[in-house]
N, C-alpha and C positions, 0 to 999 in steps of 0.2 A: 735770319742768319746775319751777322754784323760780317759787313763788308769790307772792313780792316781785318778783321783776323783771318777772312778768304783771300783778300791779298797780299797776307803774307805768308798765308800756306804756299799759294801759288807762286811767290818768290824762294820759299824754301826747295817746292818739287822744280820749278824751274832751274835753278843753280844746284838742286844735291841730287836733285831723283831723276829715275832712268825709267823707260817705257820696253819691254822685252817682250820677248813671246818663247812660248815653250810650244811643244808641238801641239794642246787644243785649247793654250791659255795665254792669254792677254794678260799681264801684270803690269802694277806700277810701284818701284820700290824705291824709298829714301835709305841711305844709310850712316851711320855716325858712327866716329868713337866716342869712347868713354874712361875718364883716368880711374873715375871711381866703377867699383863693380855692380854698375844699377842702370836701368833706362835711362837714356838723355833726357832732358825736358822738352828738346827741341821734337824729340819725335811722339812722347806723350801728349804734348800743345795737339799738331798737326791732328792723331788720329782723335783727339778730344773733337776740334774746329769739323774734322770731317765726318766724323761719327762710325767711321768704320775701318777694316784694317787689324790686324797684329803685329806686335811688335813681339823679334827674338831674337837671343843674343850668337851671333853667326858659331860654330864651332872652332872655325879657324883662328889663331891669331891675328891679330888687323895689320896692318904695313908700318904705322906708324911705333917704333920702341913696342911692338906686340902688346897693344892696349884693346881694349872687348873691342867689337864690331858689332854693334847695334843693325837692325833693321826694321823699320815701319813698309808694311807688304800690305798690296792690295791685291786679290788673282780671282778673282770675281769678277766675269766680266763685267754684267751689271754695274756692280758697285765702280770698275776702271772708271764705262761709262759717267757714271755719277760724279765720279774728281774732274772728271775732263768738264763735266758742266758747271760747275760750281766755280772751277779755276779756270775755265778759259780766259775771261776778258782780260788776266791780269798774264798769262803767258807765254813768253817768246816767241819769235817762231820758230826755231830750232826746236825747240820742246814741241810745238803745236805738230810740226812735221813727224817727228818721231810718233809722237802718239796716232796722227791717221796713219802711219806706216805698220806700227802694231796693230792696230785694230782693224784696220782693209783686210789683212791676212787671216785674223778671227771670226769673222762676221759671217762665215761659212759654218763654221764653229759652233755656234751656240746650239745650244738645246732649247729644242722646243717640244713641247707637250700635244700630244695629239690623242684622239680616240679614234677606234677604229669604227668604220664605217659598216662594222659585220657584229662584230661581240660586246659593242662601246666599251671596251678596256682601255685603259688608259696607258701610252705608249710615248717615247720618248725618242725625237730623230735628234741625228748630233750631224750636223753638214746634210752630207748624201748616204748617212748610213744609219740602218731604221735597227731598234732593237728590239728583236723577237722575242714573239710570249707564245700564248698556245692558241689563236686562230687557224685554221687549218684552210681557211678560205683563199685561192689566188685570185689576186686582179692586177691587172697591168697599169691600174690607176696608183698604186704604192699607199695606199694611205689605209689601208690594209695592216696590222700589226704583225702579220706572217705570211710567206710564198711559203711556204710547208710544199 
């Protein structure tokens, strides 16, 4: 990956983009106007450099004389991870702080894939909450795909 065009993404999410969280989702989003009715380039460039990401054009009006309101969104945690790695050496600390402060909070969050140690089904925990299938087996060990 050419190391100029990564440090100027991470000069673009450093000055434009914002690190959020929703309640089971890590996001990182840049946003632009636009005078004409079409993607900026500046945000086509980025999710090209990054490889990942969509860009939409917001519904609302933008602040600026009501010009579009572009967006380049990442809400993958994975992939967050991935911009944070690729951009870190080149980003502030302001931005570095925000992003551990988004992602501390999600790291409970993720999903992970498990099989059950009774039916080998394949099962999905998200934090501390397992999603049930049809095991009918209890254990106190949790890794069980159902307390039925």
């Amino acid at each position: 990956m050419d190391r100029e065009a990564l440090a100027w993404a991470a000069g673009i999410v450093d000055g434009e983009g914002s690190f959020y969280s929703s309640q089971y989702r890590a996001s990182l989003a840049v946003s632009q106007t636009n005078r004409i009715n079409a993607v900026p380039e500046m945000l086509s460039r980025l999710k090209s450099i990054l490889g990942f990401g969509f860009i939409s054009q917001q519904p609302r009006a933008g602040r600026l004389g009501n010009l579009p309101v572009w967006r380049w969104v990442v809400s993958d945690h994975e992939h967050v991870q991935a911009a944070l790695a690729m951009l870190w050496p080149w980003l502030g600390n302001v931005k570095r702080q925000q992003a551990r402060t988004v992602l501390a909070k999600h790291v409970s969050h993720v999903r992970v894939e498990r099989v059950c140690r009774h039916c080998s089904s394949t099962f999905f925990t998200v934090g501390r909450t397992r999603h049930k299938l049809n095991c009918n087996v209890r254990s106190p060990k949790a890794l069980f795909c159902s307390d039925k």
